[in-house]
N, C-alpha and C positions, 0 to 999 in steps of 0.2 A: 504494500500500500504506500509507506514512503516512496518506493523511488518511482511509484506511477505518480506521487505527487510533486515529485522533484522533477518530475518531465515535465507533466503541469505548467511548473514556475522557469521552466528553463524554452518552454512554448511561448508561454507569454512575453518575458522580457526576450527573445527572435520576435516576435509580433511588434515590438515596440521601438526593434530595430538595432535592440542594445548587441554592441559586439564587445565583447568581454576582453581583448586584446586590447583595445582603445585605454580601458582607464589608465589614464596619465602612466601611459609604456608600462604599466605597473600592475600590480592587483592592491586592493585594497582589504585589508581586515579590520576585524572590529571582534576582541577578544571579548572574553566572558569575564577577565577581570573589569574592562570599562562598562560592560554592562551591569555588573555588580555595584560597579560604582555609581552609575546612573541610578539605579533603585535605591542608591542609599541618599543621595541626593535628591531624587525625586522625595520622598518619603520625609529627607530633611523639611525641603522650599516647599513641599508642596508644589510640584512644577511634576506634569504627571508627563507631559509630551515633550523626550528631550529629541535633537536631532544629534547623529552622532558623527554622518561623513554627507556628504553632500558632493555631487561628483558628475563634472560636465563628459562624459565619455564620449565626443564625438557625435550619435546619431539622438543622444537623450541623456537626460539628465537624470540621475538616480539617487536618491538620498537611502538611509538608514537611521532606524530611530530606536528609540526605546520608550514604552507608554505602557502607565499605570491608572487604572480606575479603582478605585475602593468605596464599596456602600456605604453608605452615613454613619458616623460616629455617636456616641451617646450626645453628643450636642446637637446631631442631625446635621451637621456638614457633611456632603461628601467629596471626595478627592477624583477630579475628572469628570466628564462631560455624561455622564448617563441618563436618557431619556431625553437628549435633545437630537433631533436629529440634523443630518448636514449630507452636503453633496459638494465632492470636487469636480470640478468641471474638466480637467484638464490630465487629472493626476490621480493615475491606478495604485492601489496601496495592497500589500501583503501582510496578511497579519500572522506570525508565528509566534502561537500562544506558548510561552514559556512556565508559566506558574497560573494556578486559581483555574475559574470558571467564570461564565459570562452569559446570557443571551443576549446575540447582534438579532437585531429587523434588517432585510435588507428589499429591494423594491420599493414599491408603493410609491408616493407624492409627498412633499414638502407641505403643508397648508399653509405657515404665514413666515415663507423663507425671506431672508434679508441677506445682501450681500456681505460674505466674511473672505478672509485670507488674504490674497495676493499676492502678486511678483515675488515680495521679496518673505513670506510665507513657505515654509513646505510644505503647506495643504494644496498651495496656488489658490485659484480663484476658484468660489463657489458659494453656497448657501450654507446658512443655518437655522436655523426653527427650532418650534417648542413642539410642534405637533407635526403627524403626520398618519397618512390613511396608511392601508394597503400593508404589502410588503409579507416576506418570509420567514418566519423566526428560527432560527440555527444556535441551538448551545455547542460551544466551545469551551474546550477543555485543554491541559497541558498536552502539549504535541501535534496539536491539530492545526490548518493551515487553512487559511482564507482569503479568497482573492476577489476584492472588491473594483470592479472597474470603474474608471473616469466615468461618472457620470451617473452613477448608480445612489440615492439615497440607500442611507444606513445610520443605526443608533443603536447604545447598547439599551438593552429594552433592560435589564439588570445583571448584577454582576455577583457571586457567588460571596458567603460570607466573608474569605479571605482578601475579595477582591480577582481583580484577573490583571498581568502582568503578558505585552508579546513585545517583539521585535515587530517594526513596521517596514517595509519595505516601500520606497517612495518611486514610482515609476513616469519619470515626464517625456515624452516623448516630443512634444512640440516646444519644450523648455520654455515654459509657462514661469516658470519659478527662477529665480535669481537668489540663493541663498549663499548666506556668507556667517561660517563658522565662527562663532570667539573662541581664542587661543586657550 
């Protein structure tokens, strides 16, 4: 089942034009120490969406990220965007759940979207809302991989008691997005 899913994601980004040779004469990694250290950070700032490489490869631009959602606290805050839903216009995103659980919607209609993100955003350009019709509900779990394409609404409809924890994968093919890392 992985490596039908790893064709999957290695279909898509060929769809999107990405040639893996390009990133800067190089390859790019992103260790499990930095991602350790984003969930400790995230968890610190309360900053649940961090970006971690952002990367013009020639035919698209392709970011990688790390995003945390946690259910409300005894205060009733919660950390991250759950039950609002949003649409990137531009920018196909992979989600690889690494920790927790979650139910995404995905489908259906925005009903009072406004415009969020941009250029220099690595969501890019697109909507956000409070409400929305329609749509598919899919629980994810640790391991499990999700491929949301440009233009697709999606929201997490709830997030498991521990919360849910993935890597994102940011796919711009029309390089909608101009993002610039701090050191």
């Amino acid at each position: 089942m992985r490596r039908f899913l790893f064709g999957v994601l290695l279909a898509l980004l060929s769809q999107a034009g990405v040639a893996f040779a390009q990133v800067k004469n190089d390859s790019v990694e992103i260790t499990k120490v930095q991602i350790d250290a984003a969930l400790k950070k995230a968890l610190a700032e309360r900053t649940t969406d961090q970006t971690l490489s952002w990367d013009d490869i020639g035919h698209a631009n392709i970011g990688a990220g790390f995003v945390i959602r946690r259910p409300p606290d005894a205060s009733g805050k919660q950390l991250g965007n759950i039950g609002g839903p949003l649409i990137h216009d531009k920018v196909t995103e992979v989600y690889i759940v690494t920790a927790g659980s979650g139910e995404q919607v995905t489908g259906g209609k925005i009903l009072d979207g406004k415009p969020q993100g941009g250029p220099t955003s690595a969501i890019g350009p697109g909507l956000r809302g409070t409400k929305m019709e329609g749509g598919r509900v899919t629980r994810l779990v640790a391991g499990d991989i999700q491929i949301i394409p440009a233009g697709t609404v999606h929201m997490w409809k709830s997030v498991g008691p521990q919360g849910i924890d993935y890597v994102v994968l940011r796919i711009d093919p029309e390089k909608a997005t101009k993002v610039t890392l701090k050191p």
